[in-house]
C-alpha positions as CSV (number, residue, x, y, z in Angstrom):
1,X,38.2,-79.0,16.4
2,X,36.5,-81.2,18.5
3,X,37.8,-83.3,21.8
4,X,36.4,-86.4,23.0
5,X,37.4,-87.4,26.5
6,X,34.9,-90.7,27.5
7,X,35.6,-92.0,31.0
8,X,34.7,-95.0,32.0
9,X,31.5,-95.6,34.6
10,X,32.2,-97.9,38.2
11,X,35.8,-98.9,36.9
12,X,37.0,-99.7,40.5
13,X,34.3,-102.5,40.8
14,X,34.5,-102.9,36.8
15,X,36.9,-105.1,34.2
16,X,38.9,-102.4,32.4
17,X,36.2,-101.6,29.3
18,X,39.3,-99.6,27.5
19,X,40.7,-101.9,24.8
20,X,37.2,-103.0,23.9
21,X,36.0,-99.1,23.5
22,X,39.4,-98.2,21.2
23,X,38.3,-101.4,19.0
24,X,34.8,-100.0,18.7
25,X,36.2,-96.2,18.1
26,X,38.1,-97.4,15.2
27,X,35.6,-97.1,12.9
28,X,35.1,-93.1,13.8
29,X,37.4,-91.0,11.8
30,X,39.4,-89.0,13.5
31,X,42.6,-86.5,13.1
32,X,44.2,-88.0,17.0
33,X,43.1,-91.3,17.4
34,X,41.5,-92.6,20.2
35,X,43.5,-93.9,23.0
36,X,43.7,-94.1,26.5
37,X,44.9,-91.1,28.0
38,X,44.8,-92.3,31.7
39,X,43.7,-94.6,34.1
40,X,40.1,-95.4,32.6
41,X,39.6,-93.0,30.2
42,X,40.2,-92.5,26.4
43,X,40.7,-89.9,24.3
44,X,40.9,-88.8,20.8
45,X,40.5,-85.3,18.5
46,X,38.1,-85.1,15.6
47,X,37.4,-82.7,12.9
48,X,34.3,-83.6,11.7
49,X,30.6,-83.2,13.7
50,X,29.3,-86.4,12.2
51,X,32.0,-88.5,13.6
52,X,31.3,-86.5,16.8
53,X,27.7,-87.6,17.1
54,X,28.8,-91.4,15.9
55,X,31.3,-91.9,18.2
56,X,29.1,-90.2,21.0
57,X,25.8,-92.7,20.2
58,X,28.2,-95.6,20.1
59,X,29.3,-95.3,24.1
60,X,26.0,-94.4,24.5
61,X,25.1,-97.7,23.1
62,X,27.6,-99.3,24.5
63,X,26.8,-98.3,28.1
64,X,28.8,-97.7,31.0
65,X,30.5,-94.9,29.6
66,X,30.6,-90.6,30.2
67,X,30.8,-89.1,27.1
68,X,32.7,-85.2,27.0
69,X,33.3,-83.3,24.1
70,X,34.9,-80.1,24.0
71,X,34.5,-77.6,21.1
72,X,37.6,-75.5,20.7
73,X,41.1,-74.4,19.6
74,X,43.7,-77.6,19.8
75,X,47.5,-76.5,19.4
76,X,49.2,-77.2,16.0
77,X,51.3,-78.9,14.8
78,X,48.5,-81.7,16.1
79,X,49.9,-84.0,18.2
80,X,51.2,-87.6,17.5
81,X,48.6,-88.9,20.6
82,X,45.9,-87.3,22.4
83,X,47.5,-87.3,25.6
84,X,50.4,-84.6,24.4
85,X,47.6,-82.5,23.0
86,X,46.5,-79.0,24.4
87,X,44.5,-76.3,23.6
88,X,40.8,-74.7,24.7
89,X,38.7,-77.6,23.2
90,X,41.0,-80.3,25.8
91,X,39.9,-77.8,28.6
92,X,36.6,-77.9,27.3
93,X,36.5,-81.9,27.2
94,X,37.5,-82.4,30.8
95,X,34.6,-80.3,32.0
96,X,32.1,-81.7,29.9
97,X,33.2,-85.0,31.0
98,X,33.1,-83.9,34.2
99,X,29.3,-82.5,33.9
100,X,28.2,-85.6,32.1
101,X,28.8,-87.9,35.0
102,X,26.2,-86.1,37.3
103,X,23.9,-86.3,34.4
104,X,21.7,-89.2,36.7
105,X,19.2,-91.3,34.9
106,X,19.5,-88.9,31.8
107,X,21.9,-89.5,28.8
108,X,25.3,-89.5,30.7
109,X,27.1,-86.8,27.1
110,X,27.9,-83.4,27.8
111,X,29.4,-81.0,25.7
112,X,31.2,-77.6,26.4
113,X,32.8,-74.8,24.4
114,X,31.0,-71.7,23.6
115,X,27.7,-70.7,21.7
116,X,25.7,-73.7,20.6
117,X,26.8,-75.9,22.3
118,X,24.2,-76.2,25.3
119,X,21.9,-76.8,21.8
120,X,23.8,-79.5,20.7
121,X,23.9,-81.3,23.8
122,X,20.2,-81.5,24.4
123,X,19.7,-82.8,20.8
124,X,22.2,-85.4,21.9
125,X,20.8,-86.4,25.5
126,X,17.5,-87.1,23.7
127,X,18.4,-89.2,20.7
128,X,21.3,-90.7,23.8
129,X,18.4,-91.5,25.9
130,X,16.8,-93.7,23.7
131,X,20.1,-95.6,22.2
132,X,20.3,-96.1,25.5
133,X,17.4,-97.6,26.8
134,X,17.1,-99.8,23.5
135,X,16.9,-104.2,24.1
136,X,19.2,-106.6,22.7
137,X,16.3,-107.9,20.8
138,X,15.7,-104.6,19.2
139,X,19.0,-103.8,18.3
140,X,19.2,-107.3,16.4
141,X,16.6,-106.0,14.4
142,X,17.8,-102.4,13.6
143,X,21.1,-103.2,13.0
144,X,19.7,-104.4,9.9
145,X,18.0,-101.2,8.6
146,X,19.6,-98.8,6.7
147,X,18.5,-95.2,7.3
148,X,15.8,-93.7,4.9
149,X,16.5,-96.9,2.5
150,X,12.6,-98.1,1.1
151,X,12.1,-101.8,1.8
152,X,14.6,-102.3,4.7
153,X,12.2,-103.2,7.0
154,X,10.9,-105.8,4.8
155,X,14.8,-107.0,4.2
156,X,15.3,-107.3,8.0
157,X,12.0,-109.2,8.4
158,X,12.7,-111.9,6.3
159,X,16.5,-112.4,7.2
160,X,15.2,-112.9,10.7
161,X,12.2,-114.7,10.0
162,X,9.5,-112.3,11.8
163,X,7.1,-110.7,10.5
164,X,6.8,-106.7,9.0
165,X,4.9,-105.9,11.3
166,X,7.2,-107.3,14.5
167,X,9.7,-105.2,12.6
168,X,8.0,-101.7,12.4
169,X,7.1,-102.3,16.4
170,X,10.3,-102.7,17.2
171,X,11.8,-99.3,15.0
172,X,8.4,-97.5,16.6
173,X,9.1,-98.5,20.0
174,X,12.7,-97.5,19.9
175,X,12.8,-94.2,18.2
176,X,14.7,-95.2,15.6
177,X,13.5,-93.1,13.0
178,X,13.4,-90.4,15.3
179,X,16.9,-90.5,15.8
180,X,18.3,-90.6,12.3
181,X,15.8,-87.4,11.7
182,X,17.0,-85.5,15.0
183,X,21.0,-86.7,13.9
184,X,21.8,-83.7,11.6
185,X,20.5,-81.3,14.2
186,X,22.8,-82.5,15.9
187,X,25.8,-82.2,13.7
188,X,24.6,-78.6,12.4
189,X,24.8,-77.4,16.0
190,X,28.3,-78.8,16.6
191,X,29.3,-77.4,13.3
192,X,27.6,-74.0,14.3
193,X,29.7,-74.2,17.6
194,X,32.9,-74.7,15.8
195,X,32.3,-72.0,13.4
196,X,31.4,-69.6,15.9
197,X,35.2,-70.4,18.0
198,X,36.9,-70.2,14.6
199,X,35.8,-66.8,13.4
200,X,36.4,-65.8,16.9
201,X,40.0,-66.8,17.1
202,X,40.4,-65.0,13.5
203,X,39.2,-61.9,15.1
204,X,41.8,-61.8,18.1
205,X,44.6,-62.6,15.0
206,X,44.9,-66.6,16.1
């Protein structure tokens, strides 16, 4: 399983970012929704790498937040919220969160758990860094595009009223092709990570 614990960055001198980070975390599948767990910080438990690496990108995107996921066992019967869960992957969460806020100008996601997951987390700080560092202006454009889908470019171009070629700038200078390539790298790598934790806990009889 996998633990998300996201803390939020400069809160004391910040409005309370929480409800607005639940609303965008809806859309993630998960097993333990997201909530907040304490203060300013949310939580939730997934079971799927690809909603890991969504729900990662969009704090990344949204800014202002540290991004901690922990790879690991989580006690069953699952809880009914995050904050009664327990189990290695929780443990895991609070240190990566933890390690992610010292991350400096680099992508502010850290994950811990076992083997893998140091790969997974540079795949993520590289496709983080550029969400990251992405404009308004080009985000109004790729939001628009649909991933490895012929002719998108030409579809945003004309809803917008700019030209192709303003388009394929824009996706050039922001990576964005890069990072829907690099995104199942990712997700193999968490999966790897999980697998690895799994077999383990079958061979000690968990």
């Amino acid at each position: 399983m996998f633990v998300m614990t996201i803390d939020q960055k400069g809160s004391s001198q910040a409005d309370d970012g929480i409800p607005g980070l639940l609303d965008l975390l809806r859309q993630v599948p998960s097993v333990v929704p997201f909530e907040r767990s304490v203060g300013d910080e949310a939580q939730g438990v997934l079971d799927s790498p690809e909603a890991v690496v969504d729900a990662a990108l969009l704090c990344l995107r949204a800014g202002n937040w540290y991004v901690g996921i922990g790879v690991g066992d989580v006690e069953v019967p699952l809880p009914a919220t995050a904050r009664e869960g327990k189990g290695d992957a929780f443990i895991a969460a609070r240190a990566a969160v933890e390690r992610a806020k010292k991350a400096g100008d680099r992508a502010t996601v850290a994950v811990e758990g076992g083997s893998g997951t140091a790969e997974a987390e540079g795949v993520l700080m590289l496709i983080g860094l550029h969400v990251m560092k992405r404009t308004a202006a080009e985000w109004r454009i790729l939001d628009l595009l649909e991933p490895g889908k012929w002719g998108s470019q030409t579809v945003a171009a004309r809803h917008l009223g700019i030209t192709s070629q303003s388009v394929s700038k824009a996706v050039a200078r922001s990576a964005w092709v890069e990072e829907w390539a690099a995104r199942p790298a990712a997700v193999v790598l968490l999966r790897l990570a999980d697998t690895a934790l799994r077999k383990r806990s079958v061979g000690r009889g968990l």
